[in-house]
DOTOR-682189 format. One line per field, with one value per residue: residue number from 1; y, x, z of N, C-alpha, C in turn. Coordinates in steps of 0.2 Angstrom, whole numbers, plus 5000, padded with zeros to 4 digits. Example, Ala and Ser with C-alpha at 12.3 -4.5 7.8 and 13.67 -1.06 7.14 Angstrom:
! residues 2
k <- c(1  2)
npy <- c(4972  4989)
npx <- c(5066  5064)
npz <- c(5039  5035)
capy <- c(4978  4995)
capx <- c(5062  5068)
capz <- c(5039  5036)
cpy <- c(4984  5000)
cpx <- c(5066  5064)
cpz <- c(5039  5039)
END
This chain:
! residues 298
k <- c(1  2  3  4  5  6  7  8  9  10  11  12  13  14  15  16  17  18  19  20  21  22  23  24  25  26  27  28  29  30  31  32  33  34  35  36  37  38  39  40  41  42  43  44  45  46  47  48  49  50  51  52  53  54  55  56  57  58  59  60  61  62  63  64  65  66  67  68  69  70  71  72  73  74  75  76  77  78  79  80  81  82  83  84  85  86  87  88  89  90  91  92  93  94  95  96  97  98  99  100  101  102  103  104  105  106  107  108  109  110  111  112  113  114  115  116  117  118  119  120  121  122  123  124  125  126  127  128  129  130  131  132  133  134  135  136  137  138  139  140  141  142  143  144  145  146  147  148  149  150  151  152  153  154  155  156  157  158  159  160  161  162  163  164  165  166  167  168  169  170  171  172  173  174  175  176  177  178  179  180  181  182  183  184  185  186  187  188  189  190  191  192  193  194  195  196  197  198  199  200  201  202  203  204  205  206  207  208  209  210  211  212  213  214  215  216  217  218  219  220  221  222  223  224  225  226  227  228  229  230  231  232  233  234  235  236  237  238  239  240  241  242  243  244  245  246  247  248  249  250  251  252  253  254  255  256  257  258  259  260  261  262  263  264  265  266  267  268  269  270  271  272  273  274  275  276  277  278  279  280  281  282  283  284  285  286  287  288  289  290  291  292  293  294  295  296  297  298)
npy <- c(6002  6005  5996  5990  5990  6001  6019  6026  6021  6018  6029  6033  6019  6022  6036  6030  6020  6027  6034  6026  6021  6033  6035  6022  6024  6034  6042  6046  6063  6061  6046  6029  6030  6018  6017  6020  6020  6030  6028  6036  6043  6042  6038  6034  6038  6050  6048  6060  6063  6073  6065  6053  6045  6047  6034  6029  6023  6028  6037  6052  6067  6080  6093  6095  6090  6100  6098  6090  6081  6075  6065  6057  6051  6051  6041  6032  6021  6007  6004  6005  5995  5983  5985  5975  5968  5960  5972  5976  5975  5961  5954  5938  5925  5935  5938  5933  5942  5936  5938  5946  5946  5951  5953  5958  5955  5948  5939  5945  5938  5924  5915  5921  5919  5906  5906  5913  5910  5898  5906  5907  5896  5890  5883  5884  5886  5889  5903  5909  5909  5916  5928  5934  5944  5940  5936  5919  5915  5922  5936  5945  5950  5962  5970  5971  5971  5969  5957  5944  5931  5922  5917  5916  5911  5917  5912  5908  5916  5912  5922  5922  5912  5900  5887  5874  5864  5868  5883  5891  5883  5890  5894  5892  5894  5907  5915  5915  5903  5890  5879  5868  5860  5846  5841  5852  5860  5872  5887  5885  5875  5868  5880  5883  5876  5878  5870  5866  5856  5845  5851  5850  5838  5822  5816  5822  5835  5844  5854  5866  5870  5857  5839  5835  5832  5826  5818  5810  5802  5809  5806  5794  5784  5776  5770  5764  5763  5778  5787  5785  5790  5788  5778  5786  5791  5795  5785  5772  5763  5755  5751  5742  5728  5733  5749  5756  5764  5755  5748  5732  5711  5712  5723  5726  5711  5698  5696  5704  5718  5731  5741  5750  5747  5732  5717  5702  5687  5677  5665  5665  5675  5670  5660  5665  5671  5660  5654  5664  5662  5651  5652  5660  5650  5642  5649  5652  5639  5637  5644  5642  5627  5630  5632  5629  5612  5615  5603  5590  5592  5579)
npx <- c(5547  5563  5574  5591  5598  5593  5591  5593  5604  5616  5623  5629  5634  5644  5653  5656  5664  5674  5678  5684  5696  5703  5708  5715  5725  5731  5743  5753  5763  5775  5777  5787  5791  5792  5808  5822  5838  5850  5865  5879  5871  5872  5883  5895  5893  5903  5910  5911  5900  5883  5875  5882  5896  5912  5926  5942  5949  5944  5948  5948  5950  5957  5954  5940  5931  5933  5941  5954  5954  5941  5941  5948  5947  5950  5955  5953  5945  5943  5957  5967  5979  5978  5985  5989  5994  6012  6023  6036  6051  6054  6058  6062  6053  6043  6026  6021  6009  5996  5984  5971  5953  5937  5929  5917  5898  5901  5895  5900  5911  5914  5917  5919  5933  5933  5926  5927  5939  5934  5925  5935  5943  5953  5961  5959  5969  5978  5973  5975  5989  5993  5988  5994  5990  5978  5969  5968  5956  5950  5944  5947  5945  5939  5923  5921  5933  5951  5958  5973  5972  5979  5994  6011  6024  6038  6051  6069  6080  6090  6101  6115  6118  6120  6112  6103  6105  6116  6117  6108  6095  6093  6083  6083  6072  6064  6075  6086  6092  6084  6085  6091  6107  6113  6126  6135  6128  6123  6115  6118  6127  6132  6136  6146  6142  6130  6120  6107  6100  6106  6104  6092  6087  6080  6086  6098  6094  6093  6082  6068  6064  6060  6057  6063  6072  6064  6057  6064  6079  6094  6104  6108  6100  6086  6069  6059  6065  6072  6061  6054  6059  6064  6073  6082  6094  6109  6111  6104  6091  6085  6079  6085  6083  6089  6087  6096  6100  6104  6110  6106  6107  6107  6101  6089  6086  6072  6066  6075  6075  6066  6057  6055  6062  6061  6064  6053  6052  6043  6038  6035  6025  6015  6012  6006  5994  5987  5985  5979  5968  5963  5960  5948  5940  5937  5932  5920  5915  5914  5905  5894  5891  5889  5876  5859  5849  5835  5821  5807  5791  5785)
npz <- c(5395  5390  5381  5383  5371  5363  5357  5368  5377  5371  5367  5380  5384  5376  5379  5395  5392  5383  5395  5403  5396  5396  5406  5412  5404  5405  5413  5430  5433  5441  5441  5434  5418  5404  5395  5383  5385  5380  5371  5379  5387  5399  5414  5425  5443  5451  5468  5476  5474  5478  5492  5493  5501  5503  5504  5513  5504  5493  5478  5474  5467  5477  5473  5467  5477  5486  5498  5504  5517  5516  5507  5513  5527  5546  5556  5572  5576  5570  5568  5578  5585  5600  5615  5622  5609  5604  5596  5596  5604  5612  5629  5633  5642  5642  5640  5622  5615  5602  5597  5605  5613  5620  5634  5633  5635  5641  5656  5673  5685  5695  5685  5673  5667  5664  5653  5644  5641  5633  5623  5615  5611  5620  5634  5650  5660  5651  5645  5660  5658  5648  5652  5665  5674  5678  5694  5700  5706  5699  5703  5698  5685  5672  5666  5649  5643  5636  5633  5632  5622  5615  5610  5618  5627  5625  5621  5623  5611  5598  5594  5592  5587  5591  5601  5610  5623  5629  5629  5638  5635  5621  5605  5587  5582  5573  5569  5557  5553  5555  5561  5576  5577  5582  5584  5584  5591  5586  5574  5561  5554  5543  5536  5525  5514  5509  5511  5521  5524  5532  5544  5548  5547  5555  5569  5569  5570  5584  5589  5585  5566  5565  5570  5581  5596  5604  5598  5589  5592  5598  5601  5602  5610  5613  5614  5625  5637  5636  5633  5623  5612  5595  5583  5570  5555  5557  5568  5564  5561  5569  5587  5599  5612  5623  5622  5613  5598  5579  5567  5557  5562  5578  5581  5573  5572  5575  5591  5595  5592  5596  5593  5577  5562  5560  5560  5554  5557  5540  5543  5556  5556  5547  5557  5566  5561  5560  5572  5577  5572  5574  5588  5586  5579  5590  5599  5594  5592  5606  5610  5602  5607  5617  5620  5624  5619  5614  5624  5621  5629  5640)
capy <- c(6002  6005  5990  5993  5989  6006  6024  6030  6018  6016  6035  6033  6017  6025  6038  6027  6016  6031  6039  6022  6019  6037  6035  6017  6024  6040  6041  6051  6065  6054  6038  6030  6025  6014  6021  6017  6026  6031  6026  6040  6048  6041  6038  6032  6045  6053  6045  6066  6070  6072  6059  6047  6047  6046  6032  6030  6019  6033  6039  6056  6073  6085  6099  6093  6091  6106  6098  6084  6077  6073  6060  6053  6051  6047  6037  6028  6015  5999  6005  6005  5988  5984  5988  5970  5964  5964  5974  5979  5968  5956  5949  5930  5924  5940  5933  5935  5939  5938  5939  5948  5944  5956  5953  5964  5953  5942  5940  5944  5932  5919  5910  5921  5917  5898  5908  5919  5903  5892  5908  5908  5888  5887  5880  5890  5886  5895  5908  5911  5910  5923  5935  5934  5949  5939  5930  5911  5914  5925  5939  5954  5951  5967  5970  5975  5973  5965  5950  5941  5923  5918  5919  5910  5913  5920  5908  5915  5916  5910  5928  5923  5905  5896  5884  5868  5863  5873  5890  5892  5879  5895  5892  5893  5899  5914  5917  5916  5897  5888  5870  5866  5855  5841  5840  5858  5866  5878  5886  5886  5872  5868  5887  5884  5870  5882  5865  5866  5847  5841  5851  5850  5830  5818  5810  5828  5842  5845  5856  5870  5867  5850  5834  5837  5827  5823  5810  5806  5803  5813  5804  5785  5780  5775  5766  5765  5768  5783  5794  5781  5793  5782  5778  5788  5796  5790  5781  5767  5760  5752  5751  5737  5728  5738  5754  5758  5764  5751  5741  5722  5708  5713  5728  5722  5706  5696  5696  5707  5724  5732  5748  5752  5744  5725  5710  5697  5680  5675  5659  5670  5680  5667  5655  5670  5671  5655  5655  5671  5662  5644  5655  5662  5647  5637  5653  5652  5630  5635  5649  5638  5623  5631  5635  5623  5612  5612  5596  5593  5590  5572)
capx <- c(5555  5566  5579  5597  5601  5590  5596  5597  5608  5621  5628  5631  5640  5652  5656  5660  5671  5681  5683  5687  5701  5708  5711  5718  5732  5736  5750  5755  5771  5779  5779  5791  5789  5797  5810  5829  5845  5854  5874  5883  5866  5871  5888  5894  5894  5907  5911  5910  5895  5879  5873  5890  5902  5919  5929  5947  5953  5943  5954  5944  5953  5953  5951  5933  5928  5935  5946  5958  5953  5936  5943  5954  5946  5956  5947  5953  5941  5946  5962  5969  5981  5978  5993  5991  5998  6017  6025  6041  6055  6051  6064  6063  6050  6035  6021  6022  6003  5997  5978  5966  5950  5935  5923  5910  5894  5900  5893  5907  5910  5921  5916  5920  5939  5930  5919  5933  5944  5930  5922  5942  5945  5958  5961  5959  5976  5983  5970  5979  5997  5992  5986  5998  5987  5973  5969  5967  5950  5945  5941  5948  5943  5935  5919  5921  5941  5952  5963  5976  5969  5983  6001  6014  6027  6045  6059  6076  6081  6097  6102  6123  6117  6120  6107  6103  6106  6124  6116  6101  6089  6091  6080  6084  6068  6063  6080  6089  6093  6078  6085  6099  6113  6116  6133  6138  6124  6123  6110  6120  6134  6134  6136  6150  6141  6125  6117  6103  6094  6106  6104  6084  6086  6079  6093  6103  6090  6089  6076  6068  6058  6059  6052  6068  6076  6059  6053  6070  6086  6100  6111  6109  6097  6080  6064  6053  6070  6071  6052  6050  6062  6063  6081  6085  6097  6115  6111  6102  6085  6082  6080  6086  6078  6094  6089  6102  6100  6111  6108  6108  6101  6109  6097  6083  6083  6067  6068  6082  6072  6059  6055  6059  6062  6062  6065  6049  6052  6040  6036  6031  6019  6009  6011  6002  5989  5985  5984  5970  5961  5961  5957  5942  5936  5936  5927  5915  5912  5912  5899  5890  5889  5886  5868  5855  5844  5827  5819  5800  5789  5782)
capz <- c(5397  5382  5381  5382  5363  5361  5356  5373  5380  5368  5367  5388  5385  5374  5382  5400  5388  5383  5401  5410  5393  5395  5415  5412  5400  5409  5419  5434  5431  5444  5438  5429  5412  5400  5392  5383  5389  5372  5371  5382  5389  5407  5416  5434  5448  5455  5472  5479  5470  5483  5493  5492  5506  5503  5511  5515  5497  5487  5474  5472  5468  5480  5470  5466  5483  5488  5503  5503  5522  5514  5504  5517  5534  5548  5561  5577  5579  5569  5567  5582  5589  5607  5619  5623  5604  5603  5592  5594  5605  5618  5633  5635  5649  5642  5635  5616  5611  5595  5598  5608  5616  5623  5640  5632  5633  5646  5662  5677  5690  5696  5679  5667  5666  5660  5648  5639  5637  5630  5618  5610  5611  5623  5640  5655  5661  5644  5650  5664  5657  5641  5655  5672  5680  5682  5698  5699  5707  5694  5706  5698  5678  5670  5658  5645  5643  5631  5637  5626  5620  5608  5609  5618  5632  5623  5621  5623  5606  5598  5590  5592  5582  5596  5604  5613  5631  5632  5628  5641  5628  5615  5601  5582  5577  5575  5568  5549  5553  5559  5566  5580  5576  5588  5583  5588  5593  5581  5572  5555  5554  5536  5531  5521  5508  5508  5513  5525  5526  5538  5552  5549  5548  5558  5572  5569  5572  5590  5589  5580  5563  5565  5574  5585  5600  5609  5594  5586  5596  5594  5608  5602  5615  5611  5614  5632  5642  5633  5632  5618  5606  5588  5579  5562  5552  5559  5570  5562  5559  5573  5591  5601  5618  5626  5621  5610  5590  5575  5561  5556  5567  5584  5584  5570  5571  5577  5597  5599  5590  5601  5590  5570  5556  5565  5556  5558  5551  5536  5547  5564  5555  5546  5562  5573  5558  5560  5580  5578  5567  5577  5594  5584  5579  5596  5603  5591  5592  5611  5611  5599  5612  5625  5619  5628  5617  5619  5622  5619  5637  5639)
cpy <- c(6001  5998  5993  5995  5997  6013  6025  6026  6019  6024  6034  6028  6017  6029  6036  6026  6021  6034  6033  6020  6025  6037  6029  6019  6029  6040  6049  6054  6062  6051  6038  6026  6022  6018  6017  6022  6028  6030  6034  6045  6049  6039  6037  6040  6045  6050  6053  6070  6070  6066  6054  6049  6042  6041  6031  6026  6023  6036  6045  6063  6077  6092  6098  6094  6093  6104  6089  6078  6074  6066  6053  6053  6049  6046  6034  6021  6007  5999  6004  5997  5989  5987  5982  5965  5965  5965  5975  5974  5967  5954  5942  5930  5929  5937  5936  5935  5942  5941  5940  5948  5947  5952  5957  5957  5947  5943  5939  5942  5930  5916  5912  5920  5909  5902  5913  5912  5898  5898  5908  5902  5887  5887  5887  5891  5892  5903  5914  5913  5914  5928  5934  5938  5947  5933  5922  5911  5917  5933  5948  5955  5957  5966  5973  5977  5968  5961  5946  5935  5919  5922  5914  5914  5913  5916  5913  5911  5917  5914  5929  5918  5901  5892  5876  5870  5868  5880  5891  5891  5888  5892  5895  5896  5906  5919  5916  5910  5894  5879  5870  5860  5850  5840  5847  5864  5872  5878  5885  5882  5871  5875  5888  5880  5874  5877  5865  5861  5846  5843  5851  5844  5825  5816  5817  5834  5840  5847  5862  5868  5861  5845  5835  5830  5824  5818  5807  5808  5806  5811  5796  5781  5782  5769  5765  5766  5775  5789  5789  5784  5785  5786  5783  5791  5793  5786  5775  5768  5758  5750  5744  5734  5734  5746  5759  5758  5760  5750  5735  5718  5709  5718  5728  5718  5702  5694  5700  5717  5727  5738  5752  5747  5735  5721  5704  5691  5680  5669  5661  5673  5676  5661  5661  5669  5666  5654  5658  5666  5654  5648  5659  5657  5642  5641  5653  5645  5630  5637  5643  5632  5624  5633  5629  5619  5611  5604  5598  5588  5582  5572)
cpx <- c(5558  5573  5586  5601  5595  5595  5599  5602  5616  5625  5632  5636  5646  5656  5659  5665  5677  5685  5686  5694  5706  5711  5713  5727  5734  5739  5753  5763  5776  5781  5784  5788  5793  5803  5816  5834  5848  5863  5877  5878  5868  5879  5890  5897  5899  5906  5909  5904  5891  5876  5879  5892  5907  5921  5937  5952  5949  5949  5952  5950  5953  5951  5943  5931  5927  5940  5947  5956  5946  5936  5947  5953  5950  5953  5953  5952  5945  5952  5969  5973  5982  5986  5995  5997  6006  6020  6031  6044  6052  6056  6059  6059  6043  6031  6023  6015  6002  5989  5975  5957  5945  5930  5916  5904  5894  5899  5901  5906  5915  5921  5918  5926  5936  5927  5922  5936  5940  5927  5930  5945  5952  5957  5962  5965  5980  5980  5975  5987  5997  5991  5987  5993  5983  5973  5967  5962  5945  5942  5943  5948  5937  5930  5922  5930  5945  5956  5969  5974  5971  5989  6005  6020  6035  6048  6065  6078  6090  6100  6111  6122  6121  6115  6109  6103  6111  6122  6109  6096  6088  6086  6083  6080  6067  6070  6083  6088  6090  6079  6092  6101  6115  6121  6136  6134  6123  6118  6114  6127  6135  6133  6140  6149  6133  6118  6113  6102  6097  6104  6094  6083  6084  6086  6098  6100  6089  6083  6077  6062  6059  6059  6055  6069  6068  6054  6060  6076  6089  6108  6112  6103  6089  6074  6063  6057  6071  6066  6051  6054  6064  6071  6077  6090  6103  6115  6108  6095  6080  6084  6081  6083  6083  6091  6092  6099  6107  6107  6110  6103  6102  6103  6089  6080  6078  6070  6072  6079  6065  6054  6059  6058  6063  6060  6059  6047  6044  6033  6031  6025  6014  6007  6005  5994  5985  5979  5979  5967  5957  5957  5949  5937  5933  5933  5921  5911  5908  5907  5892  5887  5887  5877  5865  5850  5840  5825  5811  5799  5785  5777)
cpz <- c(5390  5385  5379  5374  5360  5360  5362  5379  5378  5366  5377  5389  5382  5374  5389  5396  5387  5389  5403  5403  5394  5403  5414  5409  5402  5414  5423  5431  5434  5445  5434  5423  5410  5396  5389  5385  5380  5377  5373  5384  5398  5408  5424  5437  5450  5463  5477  5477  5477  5486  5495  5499  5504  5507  5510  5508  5491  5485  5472  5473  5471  5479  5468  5471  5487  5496  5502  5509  5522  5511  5508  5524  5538  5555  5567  5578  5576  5567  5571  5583  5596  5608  5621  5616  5606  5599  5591  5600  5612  5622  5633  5640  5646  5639  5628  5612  5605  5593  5603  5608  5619  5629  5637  5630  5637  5654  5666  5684  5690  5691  5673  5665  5661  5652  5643  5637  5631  5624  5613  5609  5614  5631  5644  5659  5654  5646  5655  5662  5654  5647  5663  5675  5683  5687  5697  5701  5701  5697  5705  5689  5678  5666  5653  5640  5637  5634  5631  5627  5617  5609  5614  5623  5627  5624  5620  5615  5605  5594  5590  5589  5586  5603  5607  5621  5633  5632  5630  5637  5622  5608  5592  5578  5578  5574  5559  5549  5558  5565  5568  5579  5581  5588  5588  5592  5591  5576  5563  5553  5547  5533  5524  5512  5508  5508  5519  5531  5531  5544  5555  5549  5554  5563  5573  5573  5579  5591  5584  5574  5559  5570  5581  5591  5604  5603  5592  5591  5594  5596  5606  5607  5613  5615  5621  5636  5640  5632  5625  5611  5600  5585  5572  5561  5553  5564  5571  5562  5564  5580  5596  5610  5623  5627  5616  5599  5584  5569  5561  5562  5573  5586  5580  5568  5575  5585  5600  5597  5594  5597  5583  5565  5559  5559  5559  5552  5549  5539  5553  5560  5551  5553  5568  5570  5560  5568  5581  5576  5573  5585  5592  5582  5585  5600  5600  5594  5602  5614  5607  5604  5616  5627  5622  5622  5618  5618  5623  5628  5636  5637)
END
C-alpha cells in the first residue's frame, strides 16, 4: 500500500482542492453581490412608476400617469360624517352630537345599551339622553349601527346678548361674549371700555365661562342656607352665620363667620392644638393602663 505522501495521491488532492475553491467563490447570476452605487447612478421613484399606488396627498402630474383621477382617488369609506354628527344649525332642546359610536362586535340584547356606554366611558343614562330613539329596556338597539356617545343637549343660545333667568336661562356661550352679567344680564355690558374680566369675575358672572352663580353668589346670600354658594368680588369675603356676604368682624370675625376668609383668634387655634394633643395623650396613658400585668403562678 503506497502512503498518501506518495505520487499517486498528491496530484488528486490537488485537483479536489481547486474544484471545492472554484464552487466556494462562484456565484449564482442571481445573487446579489457586493457592490458601490456611484453619485447620481440611482434616484428616488416616481410615486406613478410600476408597482406604487398613488394616494390622495400625491403630488404627481398627470400628464405622466396619463390621467389625473389616478392621482386623486375619491373614496367614500373614511370620509364620510355620520348623519348622527351636527353640522349645520341646531334648535335648542336637540341633542348637539359630537361623537359617534358603533355596535359592530357587540353582542345584541337587553345589555347592550350597558356595553355601548361602558365601551365609550359614559353613563347609561347619558346613553339614553345622546340617543332619544332608543328604548329604556334596550329592546330596539341595532348591530352593527352607529349611536351618538358624546355630545350634549342644545341650550338656548343668547344670539340677542341677552341671558340669565329673564331670557329663558339663554346662555352666553357659544356666542362673541362668553359670561352673563348679573347686573344686567347681558352677554356684553362693559362694551364700551373693551373690558371683558368683569363680566367673567367671580360674584358678577352669572354663568358662562366661568365658575358662575352655582359656586359664587351673585345675589349676596351665601353659605349652607344658600347650596353653600362662597362670598367674592363685591360682595365681600366672607360669609356670615346669617347667610349674608360683607366684610369686617360682623361677617369675619371669629363666631359670627361660617364660610370665607374668617377671622380665628391666635389664642383659639393654639388652645385647640393643645386640647388634640392632651386628648391623644390620655388615650394613649389609658390604652396603655388598660393592659393586664402578668403575674407569675405560685
Amino acid at each position: 500500500m503506497k502512503s498518501y505522501h506518495g505520487t499517486g495521491w498528491t496530484p488528486c488532492f490537488i485537483i479536489c482542492t481547486i474544484l471545492i475553491c472554484l464552487i466556494v467563490t462562484t456565484q449564482a447570476s442571481n445573487e446579489c453581490a457586493p457592490s458601490q452605487w456611484p453619485v447620481g447612478d440611482y434616484q428616488r421613484r416616481d410615486l406613478t412608476s410600476s408597482g406604487s399606488t398613488p394616494t390622495a396627498s400625491s403630488s404627481t402630474n398627470p400628464s405622466s400617469s396619463g390621467s389625473s383621477s389616478a392621482a386623486h382617488p375619491t373614496g367614500t369609506g373614511s370620509n364620510v360624517i355620520s348623519p348622527l354628527i351636527t353640522t349645520g344649525d341646531i334648535t335648542a332642546g336637540e341633542v348637539n352630537c359630537r361623537y359617534t359610536g358603533s355596535t359592530a362586535k357587540l353582542s345584541i340584547n337587553y345589555y347592550t345599551c350597558t356595553l355601548l356606554a361602558n365601551k365609550y366611558g359614559i353613563t347609561v343614562e347619558k346613553n339614553f339622553t345622546l340617543n332619544p330613539s332608543l328604548h329604556l329596556d334596550c329592546g330596539n338597539i341595532k348591530a352593527d349601527t352607529e349611536y351618538c356617545v358624546s355630545g350634549f343637549i342644545e341650550p338656548v343660545r343668547a344670539v340677542a346678548g341677552r341671558c340669565g333667568p329673564s331670557f329663558n336661562n339663554a346662555t352666553c356661550l357659544g356666542t362673541d361674549f362668553q359670561c352673563c352679567n348679573s347686573k344686567t344680564f347681558t352677554c356684553n355690558y362693559v362694551t364700551l371700555t373693551l373690558d371683558y374680566s368683569e363680566d367673567c369675575s367671580p360674584g358678577v358672572c352669572f354663568e358662562g365661562a366661568c365658575a358662575g352663580d352655582t359656586i359664587y353668589t351673585t345675589t349676596g346670600q351665601c353659605g349652607k342656607q344658600h347650596g353653600n354658594r362662597a362670598c367674592a368680588g363685591p360682595w365681600g369675603s366672607c360669609c356670615n352665620a346669617a347667610g349674608k356676604c360683607g366684610n369686617g368682624t360682623a361677617f369675619c370675625g371669629y363666631g359670627a363667620c361660617q364660610q370665607g376668609d374668617c377671622i380665628i383668634p391666635v389664642s383659639t387655634a393654639i388652645s385647640s392644638t393643645k386640647s388634640s394633643t392632651a386628648i391623644k395623650t390620655s388615650s394613649t396613658t389609658t390604652t396603655s393602663s388598660s393592659i393586664p400585668t402578668p403575674t407569675k403562678a405560685p
